[in-house]
C-alpha positions in Angstrom: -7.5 17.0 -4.0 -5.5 17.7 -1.0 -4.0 14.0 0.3 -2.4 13.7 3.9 -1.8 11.2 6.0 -2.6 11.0 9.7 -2.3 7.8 12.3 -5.1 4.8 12.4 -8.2 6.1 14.5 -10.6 3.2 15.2 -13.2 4.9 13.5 -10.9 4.5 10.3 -11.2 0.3 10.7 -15.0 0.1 9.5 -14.2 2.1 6.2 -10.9 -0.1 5.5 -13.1 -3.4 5.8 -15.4 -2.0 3.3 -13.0 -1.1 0.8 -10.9 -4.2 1.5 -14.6 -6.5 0.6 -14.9 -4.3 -3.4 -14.4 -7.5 -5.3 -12.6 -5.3 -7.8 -10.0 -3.9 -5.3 -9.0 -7.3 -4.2 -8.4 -8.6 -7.6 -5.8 -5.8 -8.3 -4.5 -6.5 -5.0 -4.5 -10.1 -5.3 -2.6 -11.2 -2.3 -5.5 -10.4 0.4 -6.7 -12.0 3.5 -8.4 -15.7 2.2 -11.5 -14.8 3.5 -12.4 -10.8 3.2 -15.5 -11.6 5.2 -13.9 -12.5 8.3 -14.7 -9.2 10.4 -12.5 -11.3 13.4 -9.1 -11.9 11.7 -9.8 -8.6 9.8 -9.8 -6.7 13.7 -6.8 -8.6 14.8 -4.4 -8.2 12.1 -5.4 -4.4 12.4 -4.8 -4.5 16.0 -1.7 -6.1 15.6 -0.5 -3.8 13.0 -0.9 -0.6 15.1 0.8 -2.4 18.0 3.5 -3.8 16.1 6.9 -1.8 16.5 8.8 -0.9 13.5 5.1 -0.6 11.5 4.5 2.7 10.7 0.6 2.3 9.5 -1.3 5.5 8.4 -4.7 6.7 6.9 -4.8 8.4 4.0 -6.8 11.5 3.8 -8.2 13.4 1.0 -9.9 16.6 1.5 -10.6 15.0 4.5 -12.3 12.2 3.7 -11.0 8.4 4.7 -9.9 6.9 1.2 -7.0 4.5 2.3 -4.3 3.3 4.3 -0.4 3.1 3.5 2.4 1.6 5.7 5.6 0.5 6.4 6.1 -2.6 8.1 9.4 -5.7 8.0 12.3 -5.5 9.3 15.1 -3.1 9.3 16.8 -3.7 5.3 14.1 -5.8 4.5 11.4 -2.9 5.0 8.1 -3.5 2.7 5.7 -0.8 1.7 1.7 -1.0 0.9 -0.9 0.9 0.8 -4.9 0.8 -0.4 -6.9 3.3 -2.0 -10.8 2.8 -2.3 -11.4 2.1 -6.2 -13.8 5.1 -6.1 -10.6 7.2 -6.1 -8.7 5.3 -8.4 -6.8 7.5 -11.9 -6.4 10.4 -9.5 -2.7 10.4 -8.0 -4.3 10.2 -4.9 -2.3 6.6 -4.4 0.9 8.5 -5.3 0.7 11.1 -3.7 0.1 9.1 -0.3 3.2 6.8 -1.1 4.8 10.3 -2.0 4.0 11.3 1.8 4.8 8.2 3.5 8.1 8.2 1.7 9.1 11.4 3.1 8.1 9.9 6.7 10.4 6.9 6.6 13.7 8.4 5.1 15.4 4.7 4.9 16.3 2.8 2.6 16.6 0.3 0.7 12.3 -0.2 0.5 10.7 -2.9 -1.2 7.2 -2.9 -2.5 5.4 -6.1 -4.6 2.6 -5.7 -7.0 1.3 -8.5 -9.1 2.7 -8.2 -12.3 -0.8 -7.3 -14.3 -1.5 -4.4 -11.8 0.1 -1.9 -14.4 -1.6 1.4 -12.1 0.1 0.0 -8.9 3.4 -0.6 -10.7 3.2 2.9 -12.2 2.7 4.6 -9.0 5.3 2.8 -7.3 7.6 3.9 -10.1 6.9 7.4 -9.9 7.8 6.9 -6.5 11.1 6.0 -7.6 10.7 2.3 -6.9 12.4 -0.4 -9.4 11.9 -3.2 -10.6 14.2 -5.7 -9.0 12.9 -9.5 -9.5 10.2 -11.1 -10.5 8.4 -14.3 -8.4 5.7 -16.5 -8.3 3.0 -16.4 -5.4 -0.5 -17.8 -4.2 -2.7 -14.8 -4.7 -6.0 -15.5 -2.2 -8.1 -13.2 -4.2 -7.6 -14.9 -7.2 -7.4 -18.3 -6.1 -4.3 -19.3 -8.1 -0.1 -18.6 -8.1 0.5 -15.5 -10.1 3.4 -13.9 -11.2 4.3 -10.5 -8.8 7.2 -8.0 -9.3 9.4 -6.8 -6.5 10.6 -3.3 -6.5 12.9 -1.5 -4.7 13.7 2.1 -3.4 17.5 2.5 -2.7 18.1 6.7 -2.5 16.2 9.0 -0.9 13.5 11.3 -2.8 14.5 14.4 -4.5 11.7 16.1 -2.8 7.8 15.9 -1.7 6.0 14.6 -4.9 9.1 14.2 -6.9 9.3 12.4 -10.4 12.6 10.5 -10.7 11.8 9.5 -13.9 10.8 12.7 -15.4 
């Protein structure tokens, strides 16, 4: 499949509510809005996220089809990325290759990324982004309405190139 990214259109918002209410998703995700439901809060943080300066938010594209979101948000050193892939797409590099993308976007560094510790496929991506594992902590996770373990990983050098391996 051919992933690219692109900036937030509003026509992008309904699809990212429906993948952001998959029960599924939201467990691996674990750290989610407390109430998925709320269409309100869901607009606003969206709204403020495009606004926001120093977020660099983008959809994630493949074939041409809406199947995520990544971004880039924090503040300068302390610079976190995310990103979201509808489950449907889930086992096909799509979510690397979008954090692939993005990284190429944002060439600084040092970037952090958390994960709860039992998503093994978000860790896995992040580390064949070149992300490591720095620390470990423990946080409230709304979706699974307890405190979980979560790793922090960080990206300190630049890619070797578009889709690059460091670990191969």
């Amino acid at each position: 499949m051919d992933v690219s990214l692109r900036p937030v259109h509003d026509s992008d918002l309904p699809v990212f509510f429906r993948q952001m209410s998959d029960p599924e998703s939201r467990y691996m995700a674990a750290f989610t809005p407390e109430d998925p439901t709320d269409h309100v809060r869901f607009d606003a943080h969206w709204s403020t996220l495009r606004s926001a300066p120093g977020v660099d938010v983008r959809t994630v594209l493949a074939d041409g089809d809406v199947v995520g979101n990544a971004a880039v948000y924090g503040e300068p050193g302390e610079r976190e990325v995310t990103y979201w892939i509808d489950r449907a797409y889930w086992g096909r590099g799509l979510a690397t290759a979008a954090l692939g993308a993005l990284l190429d976007l944002v060439p600084e560094r040092p970037l952090y990324a958390r994960a709860a510790a039992d998503n093994a496929g978000s860790i896995r991506v992040l580390e064949k982004c070149g992300f490591r594992l720095s620390t470990t902590e423990r946080g409230y996770a709304a979706a699974r309405g307890a405190e979980i373990d979560e790793v922090v990983l960080v990206l300190r050098a630049p890619r070797s190139g578009a889709g690059a391996d460091p670990a191969a």
